[in-house]
C-alpha positions as protocol buffer text, in pm:
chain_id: "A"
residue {
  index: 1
  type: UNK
  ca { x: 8107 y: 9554 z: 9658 }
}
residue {
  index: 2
  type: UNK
  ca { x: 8270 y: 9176 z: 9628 }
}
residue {
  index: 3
  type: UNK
  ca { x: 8634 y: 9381 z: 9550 }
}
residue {
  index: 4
  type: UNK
  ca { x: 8537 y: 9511 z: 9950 }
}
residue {
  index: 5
  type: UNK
  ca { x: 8609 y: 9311 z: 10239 }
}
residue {
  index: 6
  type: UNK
  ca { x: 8443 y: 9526 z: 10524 }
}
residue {
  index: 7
  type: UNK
  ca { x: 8443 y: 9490 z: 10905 }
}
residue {
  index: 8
  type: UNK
  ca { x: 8275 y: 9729 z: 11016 }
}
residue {
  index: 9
  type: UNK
  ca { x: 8084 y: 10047 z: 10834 }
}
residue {
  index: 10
  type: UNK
  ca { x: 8181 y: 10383 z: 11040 }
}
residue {
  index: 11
  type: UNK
  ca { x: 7918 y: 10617 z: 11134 }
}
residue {
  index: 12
  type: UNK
  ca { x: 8020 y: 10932 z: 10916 }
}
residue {
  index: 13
  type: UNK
  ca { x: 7928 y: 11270 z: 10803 }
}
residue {
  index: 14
  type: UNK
  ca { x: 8051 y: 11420 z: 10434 }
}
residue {
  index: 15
  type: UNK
  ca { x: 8373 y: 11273 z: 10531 }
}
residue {
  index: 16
  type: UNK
  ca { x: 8762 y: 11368 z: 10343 }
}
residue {
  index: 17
  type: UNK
  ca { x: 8871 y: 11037 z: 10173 }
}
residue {
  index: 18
  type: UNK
  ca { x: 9272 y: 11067 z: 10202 }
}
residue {
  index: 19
  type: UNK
  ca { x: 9454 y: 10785 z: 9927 }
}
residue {
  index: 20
  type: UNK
  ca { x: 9795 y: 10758 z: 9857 }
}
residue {
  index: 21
  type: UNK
  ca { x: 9950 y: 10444 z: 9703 }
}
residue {
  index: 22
  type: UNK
  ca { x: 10311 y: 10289 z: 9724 }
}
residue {
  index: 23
  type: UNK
  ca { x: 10488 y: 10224 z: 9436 }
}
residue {
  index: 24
  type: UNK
  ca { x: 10509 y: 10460 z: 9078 }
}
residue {
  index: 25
  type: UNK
  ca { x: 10334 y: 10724 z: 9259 }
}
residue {
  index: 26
  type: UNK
  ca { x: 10578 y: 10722 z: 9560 }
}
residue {
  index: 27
  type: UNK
  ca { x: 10899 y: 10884 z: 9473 }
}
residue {
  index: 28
  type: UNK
  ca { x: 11060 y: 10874 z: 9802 }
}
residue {
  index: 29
  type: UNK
  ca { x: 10822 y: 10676 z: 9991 }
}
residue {
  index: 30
  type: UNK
  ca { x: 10687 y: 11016 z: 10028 }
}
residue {
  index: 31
  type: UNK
  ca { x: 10328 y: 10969 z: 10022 }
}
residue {
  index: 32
  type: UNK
  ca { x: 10305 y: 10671 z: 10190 }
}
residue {
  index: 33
  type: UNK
  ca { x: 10504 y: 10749 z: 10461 }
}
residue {
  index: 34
  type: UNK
  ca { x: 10247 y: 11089 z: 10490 }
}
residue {
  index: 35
  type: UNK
  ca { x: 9970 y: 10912 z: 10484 }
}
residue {
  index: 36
  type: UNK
  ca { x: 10068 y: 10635 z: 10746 }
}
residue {
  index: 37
  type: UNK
  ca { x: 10180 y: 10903 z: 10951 }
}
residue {
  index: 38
  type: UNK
  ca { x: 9859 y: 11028 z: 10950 }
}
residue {
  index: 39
  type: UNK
  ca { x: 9664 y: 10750 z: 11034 }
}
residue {
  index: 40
  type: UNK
  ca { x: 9881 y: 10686 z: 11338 }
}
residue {
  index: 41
  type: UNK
  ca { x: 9852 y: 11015 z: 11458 }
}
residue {
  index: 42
  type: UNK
  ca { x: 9466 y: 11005 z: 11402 }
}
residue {
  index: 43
  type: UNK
  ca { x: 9445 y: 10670 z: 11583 }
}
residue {
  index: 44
  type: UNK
  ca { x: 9266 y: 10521 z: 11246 }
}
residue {
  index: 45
  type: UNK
  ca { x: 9058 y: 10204 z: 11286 }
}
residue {
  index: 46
  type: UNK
  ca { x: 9062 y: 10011 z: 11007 }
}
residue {
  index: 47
  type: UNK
  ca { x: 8744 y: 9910 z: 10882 }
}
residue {
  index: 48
  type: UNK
  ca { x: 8760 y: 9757 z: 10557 }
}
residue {
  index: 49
  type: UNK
  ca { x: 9027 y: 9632 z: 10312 }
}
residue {
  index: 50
  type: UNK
  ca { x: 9028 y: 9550 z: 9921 }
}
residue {
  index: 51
  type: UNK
  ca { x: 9116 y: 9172 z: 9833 }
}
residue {
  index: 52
  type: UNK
  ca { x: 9455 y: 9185 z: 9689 }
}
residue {
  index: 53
  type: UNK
  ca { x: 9404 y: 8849 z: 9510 }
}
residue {
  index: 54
  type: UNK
  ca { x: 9201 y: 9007 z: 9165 }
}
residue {
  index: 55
  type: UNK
  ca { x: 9477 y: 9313 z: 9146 }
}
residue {
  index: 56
  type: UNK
  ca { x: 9851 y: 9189 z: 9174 }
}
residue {
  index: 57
  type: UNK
  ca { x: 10058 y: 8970 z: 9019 }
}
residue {
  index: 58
  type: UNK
  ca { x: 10257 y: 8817 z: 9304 }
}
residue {
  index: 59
  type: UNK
  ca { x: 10586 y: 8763 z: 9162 }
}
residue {
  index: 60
  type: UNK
  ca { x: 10626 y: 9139 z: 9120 }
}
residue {
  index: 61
  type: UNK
  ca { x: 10449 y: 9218 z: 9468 }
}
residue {
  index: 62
  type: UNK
  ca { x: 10527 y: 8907 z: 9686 }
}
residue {
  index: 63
  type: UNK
  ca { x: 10402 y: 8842 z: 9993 }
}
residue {
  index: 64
  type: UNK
  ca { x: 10589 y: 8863 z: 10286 }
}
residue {
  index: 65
  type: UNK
  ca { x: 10632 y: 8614 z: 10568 }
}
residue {
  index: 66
  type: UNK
  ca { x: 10669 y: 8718 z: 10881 }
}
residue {
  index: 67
  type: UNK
  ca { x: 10808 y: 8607 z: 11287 }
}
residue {
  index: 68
  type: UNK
  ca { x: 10558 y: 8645 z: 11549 }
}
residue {
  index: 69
  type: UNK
  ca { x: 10728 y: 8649 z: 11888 }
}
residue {
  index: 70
  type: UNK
  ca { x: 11003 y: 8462 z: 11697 }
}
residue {
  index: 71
  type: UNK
  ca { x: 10812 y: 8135 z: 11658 }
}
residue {
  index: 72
  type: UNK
  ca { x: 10463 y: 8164 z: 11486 }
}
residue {
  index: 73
  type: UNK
  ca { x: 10470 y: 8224 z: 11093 }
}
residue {
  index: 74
  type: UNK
  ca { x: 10255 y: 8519 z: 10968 }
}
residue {
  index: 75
  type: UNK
  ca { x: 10199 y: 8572 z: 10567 }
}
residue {
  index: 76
  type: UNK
  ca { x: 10122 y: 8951 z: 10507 }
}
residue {
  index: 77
  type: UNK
  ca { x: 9955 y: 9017 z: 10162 }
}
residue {
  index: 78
  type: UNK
  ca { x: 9987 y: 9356 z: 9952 }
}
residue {
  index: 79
  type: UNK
  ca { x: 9774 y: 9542 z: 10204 }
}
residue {
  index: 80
  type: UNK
  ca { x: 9480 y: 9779 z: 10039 }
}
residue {
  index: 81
  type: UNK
  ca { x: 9323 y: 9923 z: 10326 }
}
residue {
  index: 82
  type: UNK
  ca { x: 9038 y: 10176 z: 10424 }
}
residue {
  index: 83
  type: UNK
  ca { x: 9079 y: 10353 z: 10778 }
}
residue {
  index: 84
  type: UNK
  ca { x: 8828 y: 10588 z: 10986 }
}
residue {
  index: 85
  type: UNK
  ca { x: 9000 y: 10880 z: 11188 }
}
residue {
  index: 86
  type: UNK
  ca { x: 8814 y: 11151 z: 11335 }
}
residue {
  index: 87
  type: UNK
  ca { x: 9098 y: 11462 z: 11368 }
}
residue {
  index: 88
  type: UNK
  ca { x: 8920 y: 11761 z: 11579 }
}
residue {
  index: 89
  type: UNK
  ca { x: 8602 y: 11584 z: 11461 }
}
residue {
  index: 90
  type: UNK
  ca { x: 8623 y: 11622 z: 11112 }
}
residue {
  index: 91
  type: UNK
  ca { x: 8526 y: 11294 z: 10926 }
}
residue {
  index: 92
  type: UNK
  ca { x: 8836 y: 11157 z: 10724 }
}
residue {
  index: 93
  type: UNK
  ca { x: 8874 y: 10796 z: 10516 }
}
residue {
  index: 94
  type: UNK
  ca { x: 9229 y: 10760 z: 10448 }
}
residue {
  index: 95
  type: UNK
  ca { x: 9325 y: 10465 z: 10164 }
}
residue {
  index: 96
  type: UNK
  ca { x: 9643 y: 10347 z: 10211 }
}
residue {
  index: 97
  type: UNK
  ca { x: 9740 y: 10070 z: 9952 }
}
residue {
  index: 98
  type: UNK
  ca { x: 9994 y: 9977 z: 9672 }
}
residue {
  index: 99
  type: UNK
  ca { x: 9959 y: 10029 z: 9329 }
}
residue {
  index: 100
  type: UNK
  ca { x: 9792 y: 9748 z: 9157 }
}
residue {
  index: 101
  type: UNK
  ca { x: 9903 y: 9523 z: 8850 }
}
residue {
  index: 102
  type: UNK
  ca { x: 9545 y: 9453 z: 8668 }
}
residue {
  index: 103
  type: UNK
  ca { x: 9217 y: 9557 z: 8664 }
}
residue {
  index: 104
  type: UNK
  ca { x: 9284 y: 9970 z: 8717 }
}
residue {
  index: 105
  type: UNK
  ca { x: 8965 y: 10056 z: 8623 }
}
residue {
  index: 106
  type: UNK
  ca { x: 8773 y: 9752 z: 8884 }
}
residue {
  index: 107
  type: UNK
  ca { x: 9000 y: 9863 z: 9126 }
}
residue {
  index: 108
  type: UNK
  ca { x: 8942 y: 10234 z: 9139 }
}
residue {
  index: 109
  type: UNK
  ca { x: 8555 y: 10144 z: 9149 }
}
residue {
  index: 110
  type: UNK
  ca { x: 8609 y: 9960 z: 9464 }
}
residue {
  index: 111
  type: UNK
  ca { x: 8785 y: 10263 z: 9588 }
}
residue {
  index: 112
  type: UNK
  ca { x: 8558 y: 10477 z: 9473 }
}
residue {
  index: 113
  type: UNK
  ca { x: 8236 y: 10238 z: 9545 }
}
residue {
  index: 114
  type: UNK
  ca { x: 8335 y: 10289 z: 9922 }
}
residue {
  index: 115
  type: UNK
  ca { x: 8337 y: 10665 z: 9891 }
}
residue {
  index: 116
  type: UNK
  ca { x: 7965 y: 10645 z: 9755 }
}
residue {
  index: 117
  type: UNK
  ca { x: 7850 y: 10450 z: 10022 }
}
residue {
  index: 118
  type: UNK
  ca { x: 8024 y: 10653 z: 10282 }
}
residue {
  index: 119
  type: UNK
  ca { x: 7853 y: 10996 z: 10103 }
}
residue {
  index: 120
  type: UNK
  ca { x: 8241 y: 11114 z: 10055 }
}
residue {
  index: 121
  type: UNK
  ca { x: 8274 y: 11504 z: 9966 }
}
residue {
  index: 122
  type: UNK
  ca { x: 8605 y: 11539 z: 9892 }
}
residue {
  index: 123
  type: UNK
  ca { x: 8867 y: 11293 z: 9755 }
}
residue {
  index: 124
  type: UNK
  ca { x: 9218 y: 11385 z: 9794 }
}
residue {
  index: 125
  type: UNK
  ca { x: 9521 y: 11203 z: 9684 }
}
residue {
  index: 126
  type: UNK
  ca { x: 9937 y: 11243 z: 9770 }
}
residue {
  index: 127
  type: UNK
  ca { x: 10201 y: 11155 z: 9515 }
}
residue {
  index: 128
  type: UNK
  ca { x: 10535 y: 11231 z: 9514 }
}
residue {
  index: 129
  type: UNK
  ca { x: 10779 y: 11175 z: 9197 }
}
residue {
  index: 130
  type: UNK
  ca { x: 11186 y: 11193 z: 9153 }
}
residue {
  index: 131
  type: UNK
  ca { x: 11279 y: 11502 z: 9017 }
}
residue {
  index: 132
  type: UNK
  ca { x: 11620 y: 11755 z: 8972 }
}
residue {
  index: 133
  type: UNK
  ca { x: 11526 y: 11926 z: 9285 }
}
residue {
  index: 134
  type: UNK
  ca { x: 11824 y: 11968 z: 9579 }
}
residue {
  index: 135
  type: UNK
  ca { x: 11746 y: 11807 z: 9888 }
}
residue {
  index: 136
  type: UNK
  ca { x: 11926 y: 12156 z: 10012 }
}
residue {
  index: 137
  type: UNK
  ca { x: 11618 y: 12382 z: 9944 }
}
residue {
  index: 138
  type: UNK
  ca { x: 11270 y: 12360 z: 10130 }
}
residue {
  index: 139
  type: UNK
  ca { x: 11043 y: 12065 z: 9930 }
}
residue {
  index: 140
  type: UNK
  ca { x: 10759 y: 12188 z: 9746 }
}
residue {
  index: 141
  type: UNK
  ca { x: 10409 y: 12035 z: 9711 }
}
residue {
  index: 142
  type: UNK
  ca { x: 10190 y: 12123 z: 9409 }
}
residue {
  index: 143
  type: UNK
  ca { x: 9770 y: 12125 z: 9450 }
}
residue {
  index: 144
  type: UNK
  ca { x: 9599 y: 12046 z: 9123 }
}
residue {
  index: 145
  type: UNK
  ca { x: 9242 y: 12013 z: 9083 }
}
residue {
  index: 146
  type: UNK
  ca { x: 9001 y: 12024 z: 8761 }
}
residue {
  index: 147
  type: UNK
  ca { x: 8680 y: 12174 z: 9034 }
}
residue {
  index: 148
  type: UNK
  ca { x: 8550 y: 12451 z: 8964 }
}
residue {
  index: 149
  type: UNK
  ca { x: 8541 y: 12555 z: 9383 }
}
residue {
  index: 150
  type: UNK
  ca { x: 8875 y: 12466 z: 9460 }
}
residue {
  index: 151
  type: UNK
  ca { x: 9039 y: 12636 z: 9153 }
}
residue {
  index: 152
  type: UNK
  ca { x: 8940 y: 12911 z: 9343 }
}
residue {
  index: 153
  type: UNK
  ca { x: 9091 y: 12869 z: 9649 }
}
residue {
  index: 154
  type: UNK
  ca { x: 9466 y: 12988 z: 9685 }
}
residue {
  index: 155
  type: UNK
  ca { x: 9771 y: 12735 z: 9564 }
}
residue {
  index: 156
  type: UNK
  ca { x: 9508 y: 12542 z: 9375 }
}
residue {
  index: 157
  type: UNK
  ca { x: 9576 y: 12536 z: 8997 }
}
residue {
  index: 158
  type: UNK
  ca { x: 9402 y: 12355 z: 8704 }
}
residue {
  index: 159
  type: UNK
  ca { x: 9542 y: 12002 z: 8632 }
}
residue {
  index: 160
  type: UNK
  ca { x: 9726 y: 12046 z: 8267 }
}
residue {
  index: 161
  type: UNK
  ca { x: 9964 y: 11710 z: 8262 }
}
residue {
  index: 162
  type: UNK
  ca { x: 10006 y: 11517 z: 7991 }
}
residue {
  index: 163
  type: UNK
  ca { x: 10154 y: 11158 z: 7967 }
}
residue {
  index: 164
  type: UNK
  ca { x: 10188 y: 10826 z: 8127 }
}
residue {
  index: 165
  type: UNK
  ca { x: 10009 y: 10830 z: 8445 }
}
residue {
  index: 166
  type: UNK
  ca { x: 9966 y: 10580 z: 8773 }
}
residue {
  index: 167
  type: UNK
  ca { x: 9674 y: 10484 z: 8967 }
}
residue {
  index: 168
  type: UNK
  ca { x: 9633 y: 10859 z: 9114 }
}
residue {
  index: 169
  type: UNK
  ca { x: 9574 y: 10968 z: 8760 }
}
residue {
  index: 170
  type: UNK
  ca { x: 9323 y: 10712 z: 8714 }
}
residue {
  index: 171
  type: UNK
  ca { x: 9142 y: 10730 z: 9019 }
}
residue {
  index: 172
  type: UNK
  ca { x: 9105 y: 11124 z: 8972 }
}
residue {
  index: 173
  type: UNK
  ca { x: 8987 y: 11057 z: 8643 }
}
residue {
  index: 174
  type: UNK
  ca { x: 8712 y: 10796 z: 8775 }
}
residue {
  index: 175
  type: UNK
  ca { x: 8646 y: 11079 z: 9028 }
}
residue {
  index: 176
  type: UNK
  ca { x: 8528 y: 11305 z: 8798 }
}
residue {
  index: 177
  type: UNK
  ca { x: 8319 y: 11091 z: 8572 }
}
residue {
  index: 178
  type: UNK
  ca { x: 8033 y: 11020 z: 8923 }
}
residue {
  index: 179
  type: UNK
  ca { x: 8097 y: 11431 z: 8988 }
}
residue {
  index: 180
  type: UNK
  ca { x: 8310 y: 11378 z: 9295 }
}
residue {
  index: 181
  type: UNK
  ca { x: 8552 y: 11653 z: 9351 }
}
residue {
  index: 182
  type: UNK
  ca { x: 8880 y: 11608 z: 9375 }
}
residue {
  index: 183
  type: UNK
  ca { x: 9274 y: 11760 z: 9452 }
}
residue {
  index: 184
  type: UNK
  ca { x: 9579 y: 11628 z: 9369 }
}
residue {
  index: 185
  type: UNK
  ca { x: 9891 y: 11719 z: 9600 }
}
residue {
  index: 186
  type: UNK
  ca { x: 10234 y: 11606 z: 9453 }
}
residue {
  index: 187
  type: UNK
  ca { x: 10603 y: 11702 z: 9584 }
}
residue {
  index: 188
  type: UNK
  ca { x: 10923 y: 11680 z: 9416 }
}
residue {
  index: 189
  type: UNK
  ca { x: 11175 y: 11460 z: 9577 }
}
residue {
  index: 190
  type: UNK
  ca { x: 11541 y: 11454 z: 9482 }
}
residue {
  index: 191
  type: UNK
  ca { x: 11619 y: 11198 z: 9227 }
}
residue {
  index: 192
  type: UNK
  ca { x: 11995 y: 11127 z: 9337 }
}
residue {
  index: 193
  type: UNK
  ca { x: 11953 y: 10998 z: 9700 }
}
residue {
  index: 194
  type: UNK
  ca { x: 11953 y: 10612 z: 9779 }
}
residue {
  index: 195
  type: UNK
  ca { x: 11628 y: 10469 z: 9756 }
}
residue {
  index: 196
  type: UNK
  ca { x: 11410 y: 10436 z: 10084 }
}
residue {
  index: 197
  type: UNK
  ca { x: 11174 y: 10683 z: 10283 }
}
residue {
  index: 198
  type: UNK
  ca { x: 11214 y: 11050 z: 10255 }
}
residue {
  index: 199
  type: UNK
  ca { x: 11115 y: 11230 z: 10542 }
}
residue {
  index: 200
  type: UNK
  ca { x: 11150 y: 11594 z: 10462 }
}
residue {
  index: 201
  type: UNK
  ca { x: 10911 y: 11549 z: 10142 }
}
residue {
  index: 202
  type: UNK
  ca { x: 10671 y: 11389 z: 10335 }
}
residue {
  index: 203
  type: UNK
  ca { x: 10647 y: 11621 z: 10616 }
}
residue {
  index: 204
  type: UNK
  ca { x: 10574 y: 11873 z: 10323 }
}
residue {
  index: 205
  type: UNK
  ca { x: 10365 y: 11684 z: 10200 }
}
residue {
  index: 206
  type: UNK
  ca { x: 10150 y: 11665 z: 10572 }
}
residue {
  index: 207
  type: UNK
  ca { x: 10187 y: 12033 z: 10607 }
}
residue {
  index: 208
  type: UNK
  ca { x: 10016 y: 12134 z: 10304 }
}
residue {
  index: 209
  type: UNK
  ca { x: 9724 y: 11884 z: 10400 }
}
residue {
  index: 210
  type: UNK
  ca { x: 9690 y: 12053 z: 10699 }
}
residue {
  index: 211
  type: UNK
  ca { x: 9694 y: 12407 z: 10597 }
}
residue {
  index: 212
  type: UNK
  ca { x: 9495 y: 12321 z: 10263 }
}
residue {
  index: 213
  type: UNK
  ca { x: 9256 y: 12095 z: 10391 }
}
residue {
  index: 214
  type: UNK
  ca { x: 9242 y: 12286 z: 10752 }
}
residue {
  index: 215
  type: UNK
  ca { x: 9323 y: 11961 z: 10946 }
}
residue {
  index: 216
  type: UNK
  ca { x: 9433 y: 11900 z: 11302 }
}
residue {
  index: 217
  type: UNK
  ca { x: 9784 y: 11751 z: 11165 }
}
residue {
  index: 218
  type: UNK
  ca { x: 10077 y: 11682 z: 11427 }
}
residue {
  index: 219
  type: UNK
  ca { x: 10407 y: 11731 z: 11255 }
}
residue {
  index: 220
  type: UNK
  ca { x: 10657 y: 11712 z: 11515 }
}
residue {
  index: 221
  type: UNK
  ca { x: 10754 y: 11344 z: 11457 }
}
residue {
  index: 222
  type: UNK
  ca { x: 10799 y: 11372 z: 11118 }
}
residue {
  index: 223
  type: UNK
  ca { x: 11016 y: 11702 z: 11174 }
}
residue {
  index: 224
  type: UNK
  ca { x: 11217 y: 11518 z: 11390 }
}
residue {
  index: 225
  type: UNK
  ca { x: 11279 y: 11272 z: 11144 }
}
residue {
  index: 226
  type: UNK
  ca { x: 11376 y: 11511 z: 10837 }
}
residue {
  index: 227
  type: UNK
  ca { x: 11637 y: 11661 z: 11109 }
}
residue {
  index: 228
  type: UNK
  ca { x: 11768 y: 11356 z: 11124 }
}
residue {
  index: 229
  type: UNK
  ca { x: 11759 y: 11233 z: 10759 }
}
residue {
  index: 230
  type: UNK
  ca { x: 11948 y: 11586 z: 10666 }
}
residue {
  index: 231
  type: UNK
  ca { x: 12230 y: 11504 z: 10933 }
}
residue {
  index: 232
  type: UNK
  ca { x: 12323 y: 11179 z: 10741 }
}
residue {
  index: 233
  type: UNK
  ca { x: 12251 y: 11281 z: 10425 }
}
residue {
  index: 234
  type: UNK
  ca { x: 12526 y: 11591 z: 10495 }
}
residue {
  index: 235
  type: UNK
  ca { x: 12757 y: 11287 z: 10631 }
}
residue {
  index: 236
  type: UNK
  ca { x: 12724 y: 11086 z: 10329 }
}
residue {
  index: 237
  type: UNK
  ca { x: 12785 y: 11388 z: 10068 }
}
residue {
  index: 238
  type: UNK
  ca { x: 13058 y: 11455 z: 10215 }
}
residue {
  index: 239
  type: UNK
  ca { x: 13207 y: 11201 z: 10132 }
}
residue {
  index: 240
  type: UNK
  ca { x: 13161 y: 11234 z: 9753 }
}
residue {
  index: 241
  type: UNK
  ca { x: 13256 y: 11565 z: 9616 }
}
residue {
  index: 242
  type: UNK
  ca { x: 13100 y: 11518 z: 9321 }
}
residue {
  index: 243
  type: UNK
  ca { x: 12806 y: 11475 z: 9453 }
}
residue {
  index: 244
  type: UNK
  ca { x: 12865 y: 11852 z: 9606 }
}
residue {
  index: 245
  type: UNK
  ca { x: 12915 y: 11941 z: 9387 }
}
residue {
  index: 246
  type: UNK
  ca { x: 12613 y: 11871 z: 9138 }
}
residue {
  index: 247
  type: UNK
  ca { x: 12369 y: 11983 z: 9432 }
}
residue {
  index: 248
  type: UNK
  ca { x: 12523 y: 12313 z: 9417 }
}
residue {
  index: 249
  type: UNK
  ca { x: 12449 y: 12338 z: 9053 }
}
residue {
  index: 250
  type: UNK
  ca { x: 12081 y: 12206 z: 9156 }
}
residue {
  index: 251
  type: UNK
  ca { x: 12060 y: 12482 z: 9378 }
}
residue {
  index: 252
  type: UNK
  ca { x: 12223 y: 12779 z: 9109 }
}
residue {
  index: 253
  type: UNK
  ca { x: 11931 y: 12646 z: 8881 }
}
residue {
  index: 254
  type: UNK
  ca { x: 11637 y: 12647 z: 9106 }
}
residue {
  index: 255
  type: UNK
  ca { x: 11757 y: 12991 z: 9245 }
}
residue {
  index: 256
  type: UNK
  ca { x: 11783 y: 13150 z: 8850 }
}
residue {
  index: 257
  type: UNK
  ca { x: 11448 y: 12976 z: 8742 }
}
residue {
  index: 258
  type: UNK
  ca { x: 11268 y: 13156 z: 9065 }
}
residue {
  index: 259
  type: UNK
  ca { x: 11239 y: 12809 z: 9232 }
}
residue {
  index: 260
  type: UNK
  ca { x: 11372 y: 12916 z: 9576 }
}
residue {
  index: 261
  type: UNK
  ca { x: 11107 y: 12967 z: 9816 }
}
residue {
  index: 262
  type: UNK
  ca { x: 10825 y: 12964 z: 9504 }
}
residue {
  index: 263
  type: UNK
  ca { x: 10576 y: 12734 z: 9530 }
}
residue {
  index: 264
  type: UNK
  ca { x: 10577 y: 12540 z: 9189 }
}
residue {
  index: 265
  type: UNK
  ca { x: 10271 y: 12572 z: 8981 }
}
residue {
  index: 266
  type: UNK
  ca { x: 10090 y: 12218 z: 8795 }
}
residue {
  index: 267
  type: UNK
  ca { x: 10277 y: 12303 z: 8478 }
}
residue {
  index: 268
  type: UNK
  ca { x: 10596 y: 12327 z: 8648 }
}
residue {
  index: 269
  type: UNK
  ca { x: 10565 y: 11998 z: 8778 }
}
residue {
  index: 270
  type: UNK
  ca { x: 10431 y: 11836 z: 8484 }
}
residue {
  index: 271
  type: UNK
  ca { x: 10731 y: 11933 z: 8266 }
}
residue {
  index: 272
  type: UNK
  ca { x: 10923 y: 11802 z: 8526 }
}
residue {
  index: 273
  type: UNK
  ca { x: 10787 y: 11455 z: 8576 }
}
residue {
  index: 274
  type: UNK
  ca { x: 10766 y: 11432 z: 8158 }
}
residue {
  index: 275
  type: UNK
  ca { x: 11145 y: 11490 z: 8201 }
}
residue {
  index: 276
  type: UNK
  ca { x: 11166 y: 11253 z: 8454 }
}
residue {
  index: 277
  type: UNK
  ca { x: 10969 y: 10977 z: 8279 }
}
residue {
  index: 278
  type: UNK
  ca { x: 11197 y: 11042 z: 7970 }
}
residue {
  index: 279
  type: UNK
  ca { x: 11479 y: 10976 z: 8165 }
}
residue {
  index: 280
  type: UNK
  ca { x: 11411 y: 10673 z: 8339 }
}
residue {
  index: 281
  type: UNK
  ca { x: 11216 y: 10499 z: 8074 }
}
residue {
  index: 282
  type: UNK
  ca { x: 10842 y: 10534 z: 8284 }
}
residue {
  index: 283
  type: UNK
  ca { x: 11040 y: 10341 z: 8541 }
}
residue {
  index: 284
  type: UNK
  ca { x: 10955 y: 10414 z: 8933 }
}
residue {
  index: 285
  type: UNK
  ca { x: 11358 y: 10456 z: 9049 }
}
């Protein structure tokens, strides 16, 4: 595994490998923002990373330079990184990375290449895309999976989209082909708030992992946050009344097409994103 920079190998059992990725599959900052909440609340250890040097082009992700204790320079690459977390003993990997530029298919092997070593059982992914969905009414998280066991489980459905896909897509697909099992989880996040982090789809987005996946998740910070992020969002519409007044016909729709306190199925959500890509030209924002 050259892709693989490791340093150390955790001792595991049939762990969970967790991935979500920044970028086209992060409407809201959603899923990243899940996923790094998770891996703070797990106390993750990093133990390996993927060199970002094959996958990006560096004019469209740049590295960042950063102050240490206001004097020492620090240059922080796109970070692609692998993390151990044990949560009430259960065995989980969680990816957290960016999107890469080139070399999809080398790129999911490395992924992927880890999980094989590590005897992985299960390979989950978040995503999150901007949809026509009020920020007003509870956030909903769709499961998809193409496994025969966890069709059968409750909230699962088949996976039915069709279209332009990211690096989830991808990675699924890759998945399947060395017979590792795999779900997708996706929320809708409103597409007419100001870009930045999301935290009511993201806390979703955790409490679906933990009732799906039956994980020790803490949500309390997150809720906290989505209290927060709803007081200024109110502040800001009210200052734009037609703003109002299009999330009130948001709501009228979701309410007459049964989307009020329904959990979406796949389909749902793939019309939706195809809509959505239509729209915005396959463009992230």
């Amino acid at each position: 595994m050259t892709e693989v920079e490791f340093t150390f190998r955790p001792d595991v059992s049939r762990p969970l490998m967790l991935c979500a990725f920044r970028g086209w599959n992060d409407g809201g900052e959603a899923a990243s923002a899940a996923a790094v909440h998770l891996r703070n609340g797990w106390e993750g250890k990093r133990f390996a990373r993927i060199d970002p040097e094959g996958f990006f082009d560096f004019q469209v992700n740049r590295p960042t330079v950063r102050l240490e204790d206001g004097l020492q320079r620090h240059l922080e690459w796109p970070a692609c990184e692998f993390f151990h977390a044990k949560p009430g003993g259960h065995d989980v990997v969680l990816f957290i990375g960016v999107e890469p530029n080139v070399r999809w298919r080398a790129f999911t092997r490395a992924i992927l290449d880890v999980a094989r070593e590590l005897d992985v059982g299960l390979l989950v992914t978040l995503g999150a895309f901007l949809a026509n969905v009020p920020h007003t009414l509870p956030a909903q998280v769709s499961a998809a999976s193409s496994d025969p066991a966890w069709l059968e489980k409750p909230g699962v459905t088949p996976t039915r989209y069709e279209g332009p896909t990211g690096i989830v897509g991808v990675l699924h697909d890759a998945a399947a082909e060395i017979g590792l099992p795999s779900v997708s989880l996706w929320a809708a996040a409103p597409h007419y708030l100001p870009a930045g982090c999301n935290p009511r789809v993201a806390l979703a987005l955790l409490e679906r992992v933990r009732d799906l996946l039956e994980l020790d998740v803490e949500t309390e910070g997150m809720s906290e946050a989505a209290d927060a992020w709803d007081r200024t969002v109110a502040e800001a519409l009210e200052e734009d009344a037609n703003l109002v007044e299009y999330v009130r016909r948001l709501e009228e729709a979701a309410v007459e097409q049964g989307g009020l306190g329904r959990m979406p199925t796949g389909e749902d959500l793939a019309q939706e994103f195809e809509r959505y890509l239509r729209d915005h030209g396959g463009d992230e924002r």
